[in-house]
C-alpha positions as CSV (number, residue, x, y, z in Angstrom):
1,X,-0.4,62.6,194.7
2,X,1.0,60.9,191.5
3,X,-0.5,58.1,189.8
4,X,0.2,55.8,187.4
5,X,-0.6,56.2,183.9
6,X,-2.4,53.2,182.7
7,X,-3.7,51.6,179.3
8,X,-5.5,48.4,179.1
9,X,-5.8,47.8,174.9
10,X,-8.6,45.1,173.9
11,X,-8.5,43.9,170.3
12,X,-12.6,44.0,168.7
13,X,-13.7,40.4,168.1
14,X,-10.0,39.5,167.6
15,X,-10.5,36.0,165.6
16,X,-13.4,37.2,163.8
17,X,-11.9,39.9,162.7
18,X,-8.6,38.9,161.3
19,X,-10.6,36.2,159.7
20,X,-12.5,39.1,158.1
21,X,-9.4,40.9,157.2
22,X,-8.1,37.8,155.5
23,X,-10.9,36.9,153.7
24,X,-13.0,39.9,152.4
25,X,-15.9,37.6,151.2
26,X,-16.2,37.1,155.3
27,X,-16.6,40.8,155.8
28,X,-20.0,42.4,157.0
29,X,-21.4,38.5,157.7
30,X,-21.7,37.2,160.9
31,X,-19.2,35.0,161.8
32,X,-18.1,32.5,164.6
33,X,-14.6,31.2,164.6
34,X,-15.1,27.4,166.1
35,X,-17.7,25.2,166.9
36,X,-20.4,24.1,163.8
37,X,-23.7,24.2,163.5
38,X,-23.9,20.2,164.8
39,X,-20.9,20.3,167.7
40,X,-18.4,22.0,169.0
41,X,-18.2,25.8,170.9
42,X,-17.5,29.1,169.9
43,X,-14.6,30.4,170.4
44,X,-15.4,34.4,169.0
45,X,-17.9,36.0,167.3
46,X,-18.0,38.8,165.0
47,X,-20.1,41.7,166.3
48,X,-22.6,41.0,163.1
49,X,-23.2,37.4,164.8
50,X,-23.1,39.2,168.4
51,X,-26.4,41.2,167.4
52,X,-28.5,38.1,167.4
53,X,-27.1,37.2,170.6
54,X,-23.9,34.9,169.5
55,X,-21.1,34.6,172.1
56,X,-18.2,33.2,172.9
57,X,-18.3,29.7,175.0
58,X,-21.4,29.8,173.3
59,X,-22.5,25.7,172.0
60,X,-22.1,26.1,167.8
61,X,-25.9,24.7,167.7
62,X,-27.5,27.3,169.9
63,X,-25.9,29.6,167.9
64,X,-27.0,28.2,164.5
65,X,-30.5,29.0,166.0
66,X,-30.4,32.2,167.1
67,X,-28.5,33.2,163.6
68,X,-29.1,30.9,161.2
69,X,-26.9,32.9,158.7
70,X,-24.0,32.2,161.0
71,X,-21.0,31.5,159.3
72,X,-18.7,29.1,161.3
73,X,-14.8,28.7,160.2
74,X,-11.9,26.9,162.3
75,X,-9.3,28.8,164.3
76,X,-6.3,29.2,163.2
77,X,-4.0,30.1,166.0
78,X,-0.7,30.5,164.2
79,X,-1.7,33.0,162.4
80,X,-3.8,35.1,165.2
81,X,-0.4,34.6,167.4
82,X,1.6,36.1,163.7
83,X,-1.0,38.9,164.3
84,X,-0.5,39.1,168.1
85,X,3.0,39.6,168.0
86,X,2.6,42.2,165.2
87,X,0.9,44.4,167.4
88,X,2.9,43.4,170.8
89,X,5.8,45.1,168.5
90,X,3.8,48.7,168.6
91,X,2.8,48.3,171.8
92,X,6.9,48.4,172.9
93,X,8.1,51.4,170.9
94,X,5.8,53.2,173.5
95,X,6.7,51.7,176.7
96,X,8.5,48.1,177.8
97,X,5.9,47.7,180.7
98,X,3.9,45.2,178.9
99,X,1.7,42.7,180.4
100,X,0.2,40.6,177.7
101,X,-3.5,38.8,178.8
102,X,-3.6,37.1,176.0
103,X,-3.2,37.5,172.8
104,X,-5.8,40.2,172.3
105,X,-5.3,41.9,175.2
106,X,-2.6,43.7,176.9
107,X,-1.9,46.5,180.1
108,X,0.7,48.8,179.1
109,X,1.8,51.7,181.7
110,X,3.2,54.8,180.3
111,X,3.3,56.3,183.4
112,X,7.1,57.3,182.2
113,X,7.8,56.1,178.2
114,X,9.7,56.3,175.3
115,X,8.0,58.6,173.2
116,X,7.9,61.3,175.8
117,X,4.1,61.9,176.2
118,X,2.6,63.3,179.1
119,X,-0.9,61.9,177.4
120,X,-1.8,58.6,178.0
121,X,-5.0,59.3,176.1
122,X,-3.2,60.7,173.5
123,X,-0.7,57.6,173.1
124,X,-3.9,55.2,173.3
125,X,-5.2,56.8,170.1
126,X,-1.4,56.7,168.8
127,X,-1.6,52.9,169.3
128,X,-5.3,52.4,167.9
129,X,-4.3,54.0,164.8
130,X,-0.7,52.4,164.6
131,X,-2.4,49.0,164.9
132,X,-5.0,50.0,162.2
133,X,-2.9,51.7,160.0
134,X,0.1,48.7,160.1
135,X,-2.1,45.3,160.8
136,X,-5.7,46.3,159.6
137,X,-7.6,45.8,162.6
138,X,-9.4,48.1,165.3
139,X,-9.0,47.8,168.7
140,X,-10.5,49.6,172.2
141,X,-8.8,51.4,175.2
142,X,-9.7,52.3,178.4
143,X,-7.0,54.6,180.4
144,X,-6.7,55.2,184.1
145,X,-4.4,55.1,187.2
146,X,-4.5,51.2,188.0
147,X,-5.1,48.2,185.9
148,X,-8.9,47.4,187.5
149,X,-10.2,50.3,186.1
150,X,-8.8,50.9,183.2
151,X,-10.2,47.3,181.7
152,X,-13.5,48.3,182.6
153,X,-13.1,51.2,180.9
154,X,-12.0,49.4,178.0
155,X,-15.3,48.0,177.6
156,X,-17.5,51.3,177.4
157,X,-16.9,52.2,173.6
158,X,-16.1,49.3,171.9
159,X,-15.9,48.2,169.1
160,X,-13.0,50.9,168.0
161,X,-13.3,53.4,170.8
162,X,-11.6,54.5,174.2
163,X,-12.8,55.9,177.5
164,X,-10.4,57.9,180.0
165,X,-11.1,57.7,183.6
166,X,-9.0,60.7,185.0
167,X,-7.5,60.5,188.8
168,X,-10.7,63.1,189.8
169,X,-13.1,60.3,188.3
170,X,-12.4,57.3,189.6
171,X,-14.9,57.2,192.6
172,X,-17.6,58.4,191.1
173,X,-17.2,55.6,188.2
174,X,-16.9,53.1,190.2
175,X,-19.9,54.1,192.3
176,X,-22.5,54.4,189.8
177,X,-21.0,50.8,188.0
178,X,-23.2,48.1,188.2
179,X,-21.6,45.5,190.1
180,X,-21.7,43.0,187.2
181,X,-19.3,45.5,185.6
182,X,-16.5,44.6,188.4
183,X,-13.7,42.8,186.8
184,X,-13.8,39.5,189.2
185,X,-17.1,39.4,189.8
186,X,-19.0,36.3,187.9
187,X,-22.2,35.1,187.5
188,X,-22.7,33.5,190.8
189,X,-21.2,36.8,192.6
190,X,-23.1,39.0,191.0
191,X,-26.6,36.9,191.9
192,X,-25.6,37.0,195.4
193,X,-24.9,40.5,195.5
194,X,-28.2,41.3,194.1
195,X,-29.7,38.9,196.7
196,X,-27.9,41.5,199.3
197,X,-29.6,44.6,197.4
198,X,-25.8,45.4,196.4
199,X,-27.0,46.5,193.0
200,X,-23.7,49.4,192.3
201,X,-20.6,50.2,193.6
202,X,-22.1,52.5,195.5
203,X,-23.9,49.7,197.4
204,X,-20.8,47.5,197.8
205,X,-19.1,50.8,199.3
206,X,-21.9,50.9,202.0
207,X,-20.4,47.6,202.8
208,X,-18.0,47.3,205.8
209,X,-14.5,44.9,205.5
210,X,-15.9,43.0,207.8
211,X,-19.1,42.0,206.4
212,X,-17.3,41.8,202.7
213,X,-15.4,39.2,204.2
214,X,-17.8,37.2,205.7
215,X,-19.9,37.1,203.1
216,X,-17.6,36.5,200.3
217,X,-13.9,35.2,202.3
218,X,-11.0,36.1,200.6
219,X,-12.5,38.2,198.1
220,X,-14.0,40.5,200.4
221,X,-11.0,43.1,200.9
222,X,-10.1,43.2,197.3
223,X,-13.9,44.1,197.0
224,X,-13.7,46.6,199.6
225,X,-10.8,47.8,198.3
226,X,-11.4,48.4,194.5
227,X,-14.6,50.2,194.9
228,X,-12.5,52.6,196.5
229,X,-10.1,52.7,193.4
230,X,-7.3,50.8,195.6
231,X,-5.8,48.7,192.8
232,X,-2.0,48.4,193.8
233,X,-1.2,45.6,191.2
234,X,2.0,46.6,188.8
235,X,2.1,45.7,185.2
236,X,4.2,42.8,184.9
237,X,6.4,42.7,181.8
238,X,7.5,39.3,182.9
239,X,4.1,37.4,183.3
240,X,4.8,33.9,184.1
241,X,3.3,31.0,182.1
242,X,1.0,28.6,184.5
243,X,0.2,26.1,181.9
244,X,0.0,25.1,178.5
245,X,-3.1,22.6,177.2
246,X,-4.4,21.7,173.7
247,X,-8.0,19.6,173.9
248,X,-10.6,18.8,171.5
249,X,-14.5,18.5,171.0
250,X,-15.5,15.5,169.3
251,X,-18.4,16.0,166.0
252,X,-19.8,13.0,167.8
253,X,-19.6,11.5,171.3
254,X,-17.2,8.9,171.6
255,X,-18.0,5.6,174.1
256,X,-15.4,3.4,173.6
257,X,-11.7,4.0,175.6
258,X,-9.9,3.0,172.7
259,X,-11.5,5.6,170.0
260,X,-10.7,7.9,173.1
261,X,-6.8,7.1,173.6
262,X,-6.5,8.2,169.3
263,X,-8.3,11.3,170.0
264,X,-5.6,11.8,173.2
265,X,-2.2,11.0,170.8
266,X,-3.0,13.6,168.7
267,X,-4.0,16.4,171.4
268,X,-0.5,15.1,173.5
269,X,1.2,16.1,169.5
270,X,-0.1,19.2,169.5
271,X,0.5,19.5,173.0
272,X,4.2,18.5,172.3
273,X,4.3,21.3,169.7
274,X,2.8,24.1,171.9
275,X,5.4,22.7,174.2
276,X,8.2,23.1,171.6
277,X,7.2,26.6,170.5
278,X,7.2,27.7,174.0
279,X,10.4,26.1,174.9
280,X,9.0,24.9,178.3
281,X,8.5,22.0,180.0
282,X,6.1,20.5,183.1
283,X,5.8,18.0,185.2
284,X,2.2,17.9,186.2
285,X,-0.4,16.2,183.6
286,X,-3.8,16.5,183.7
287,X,-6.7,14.9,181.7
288,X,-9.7,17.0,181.1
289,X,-13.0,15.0,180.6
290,X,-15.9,16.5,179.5
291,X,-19.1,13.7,179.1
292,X,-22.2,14.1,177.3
293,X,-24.4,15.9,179.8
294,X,-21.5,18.6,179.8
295,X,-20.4,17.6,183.2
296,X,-16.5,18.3,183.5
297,X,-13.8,16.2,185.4
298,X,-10.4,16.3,185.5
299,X,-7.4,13.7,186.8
300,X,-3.8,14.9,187.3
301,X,-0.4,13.4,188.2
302,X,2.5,15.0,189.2
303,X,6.0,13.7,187.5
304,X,9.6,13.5,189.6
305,X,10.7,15.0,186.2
306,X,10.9,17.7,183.7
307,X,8.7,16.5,180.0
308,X,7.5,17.9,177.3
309,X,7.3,14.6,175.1
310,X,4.5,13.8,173.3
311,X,5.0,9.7,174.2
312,X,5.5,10.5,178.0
313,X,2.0,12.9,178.0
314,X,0.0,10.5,176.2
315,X,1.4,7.5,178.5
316,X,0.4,9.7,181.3
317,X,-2.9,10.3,180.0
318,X,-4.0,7.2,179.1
319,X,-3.1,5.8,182.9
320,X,-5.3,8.6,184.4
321,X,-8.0,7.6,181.5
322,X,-8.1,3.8,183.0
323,X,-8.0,5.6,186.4
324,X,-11.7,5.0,186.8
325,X,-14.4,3.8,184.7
326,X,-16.3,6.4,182.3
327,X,-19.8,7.6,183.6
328,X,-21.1,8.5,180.3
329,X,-20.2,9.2,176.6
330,X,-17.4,12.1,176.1
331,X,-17.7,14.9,174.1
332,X,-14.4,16.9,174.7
333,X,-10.9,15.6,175.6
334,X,-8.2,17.7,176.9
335,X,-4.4,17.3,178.4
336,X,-2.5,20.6,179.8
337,X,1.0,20.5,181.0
338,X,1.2,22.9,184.2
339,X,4.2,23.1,187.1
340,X,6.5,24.9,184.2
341,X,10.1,25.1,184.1
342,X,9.3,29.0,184.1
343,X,7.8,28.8,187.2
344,X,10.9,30.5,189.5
345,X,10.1,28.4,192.1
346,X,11.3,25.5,190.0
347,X,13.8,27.2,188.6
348,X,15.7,27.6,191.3
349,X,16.1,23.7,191.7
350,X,16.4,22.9,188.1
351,X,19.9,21.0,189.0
352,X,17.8,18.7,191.2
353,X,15.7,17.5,188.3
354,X,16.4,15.8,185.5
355,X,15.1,17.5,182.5
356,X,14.0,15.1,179.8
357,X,14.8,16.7,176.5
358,X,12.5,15.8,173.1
359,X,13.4,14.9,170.0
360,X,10.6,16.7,167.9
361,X,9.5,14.9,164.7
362,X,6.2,16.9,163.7
């Protein structure tokens, strides 16, 4: 039987570390990019900070207090896409079946490429060094016949390191895996497959369809099935943009609806630039509320048209803001654009719907 060849390349502590590499007085120190030590979340930290237990989605506080060395700097996303594309630019002089994640992570398949390599191993360490030798910055790899597997095995020698699961080794990975290893399964999963005595793969194989199903619904047959190394999904060199959002979390919380509605003009600007650089456009609008007691709530409209103009979003937003009264103070406001002209769905109808073109002035 032939299987594909499959690389799943994860960038090491991506924003840290190209904040490292830009500023060597950085270097060696734990960092977090995002958040402070008063407000805000992490959004990556450096593996010095991840030592003392720092993580990402991590409050900036709590991590003040389990490092209180902790350096905190603010994301800067232009430059970490600059970087991004950079390395998306190695990545195709080996193969054009690229699936980009995001922008530090990436399935490639080289089942057939361009350099002519039987060695997908061999062309993972090509890439590693490529990226190191050309941007400055290590990444992992994990290499086996379907996407599932290979990003869990891109997770076993980080930072700077890859693991091949050969054909011959998938099922006996996958068996002695802990379940909380399983790409899809979360926090609540994993606690209820515990509460089952489904500790490994190995347990979850013991498992029939049938009671997968029932226990977990529609997930229950893609359980069954990737514990059995059944992963059929192709990479997609064509992934199709859901959304696009820009939000942000206040130093302080904010009571009053009209200190809110200038925090939402300039989110809906940047949105309008995000909007702009992507060349897209939506018709669905949706406020993102999150109050004080980090409760989260969001309120959506759907447009009859096409936007992507900052004055349209924030109109939109500040109706669904008056929609109902506030139950608390707000620390974090957020606006995402989603139903995309990109979606092909929409595409096919795009005569149908009047698309309302923008006038950028940034």
């Amino acid at each position: 039987m032939d299987h594909r060849k499959i690389i799943h390349v994860d960038m090491d502590a991506f924003y840290a570390s190209v904040e490292q590499l830009d500023n060597p007085d950085l270097r060696g120190k734990p960092l977090a990019v995002g958040g402070s030590e008063k407000r805000g979340v992490v959004s990556a930290a450096s593996y010095e900070a991840r030592v003392y237990g720092v993580r990402s989605a991590m409050s900036g506080a709590m991590a003040k207090r389990l490092c209180p060395d902790l350096l905190f700097v603010k994301p800067r996303f232009e430059r970490y896409k600059e970087i991004s594309s950079a390395i998306r630019k190695i990545f195709f002089e080996y193969t054009d079946l690229v699936e980009p994640l995001s922008l530090d992570e990436a399935y490639l398949d080289v089942t057939v490429n361009k350099k002519g390599n039987p060695s997908a191993s061999l062309i993972a360490q090509h890439i590693r060094q490529r990226i190191l030798d050309q941007v400055g910055l290590t990444a992992s790899a994990g290499i086996s016949i379907n996407k599932f597997v290979a990003k869990i095995a891109s997770d076993y020698n980080k930072p700077n390191g890859q693991k091949t699961v050969n054909p011959e080794e998938v099922i006996e990975f996958l068996e002695k895996l802990d379940v909380k290893k399983f790409y899809g399964v979360g926090k609540v999963t994993q606690a209820k497959m515990y509460e089952m005595g489904i500790y490994t793969g190995l347990d979850l194989k013991s498992k029939t369809e049938e009671f997968l199903n029932r226990h977990f619904g529609k997930s229950g047959k893609h359980y069954f099935q990737i514990v059995r190394g059944i992963h059929t999904s192709p990479v997609k060199p064509n992934r199709e943009r859901k959304s696009l959002a820009a939000e942000r979390t206040f130093r302080e919380n904010i009571a009053s609806e009209i200190y809110m509605i200038e925090r939402l003009e300039s989110i809906a600007e940047e949105l309008q630039r995000r909007l702009k650089n992507s060349k897209v456009s939506g018709r669905t609008i949706t406020l993102k509320i999150k109050y004080s007691d980090f409760t989260l709530q969001t309120r959506s409209k759907s447009l009859p048209y096409f936007v992507n103009d900052a004055a349209i979003i924030l109109e939109t937003a500040k109706e669904l803001l008056y929609q109902e009264k506030m139950k608390n103070s707000v620390r974090l406001l957020g606006i995402s654009l989603s139903n995309l002209n990109t979606a092909k769905s929409l595409v096919k109808k795009k005569e149908e719907v009047e698309i309302i073109q923008l006038k950028f002035d940034l």
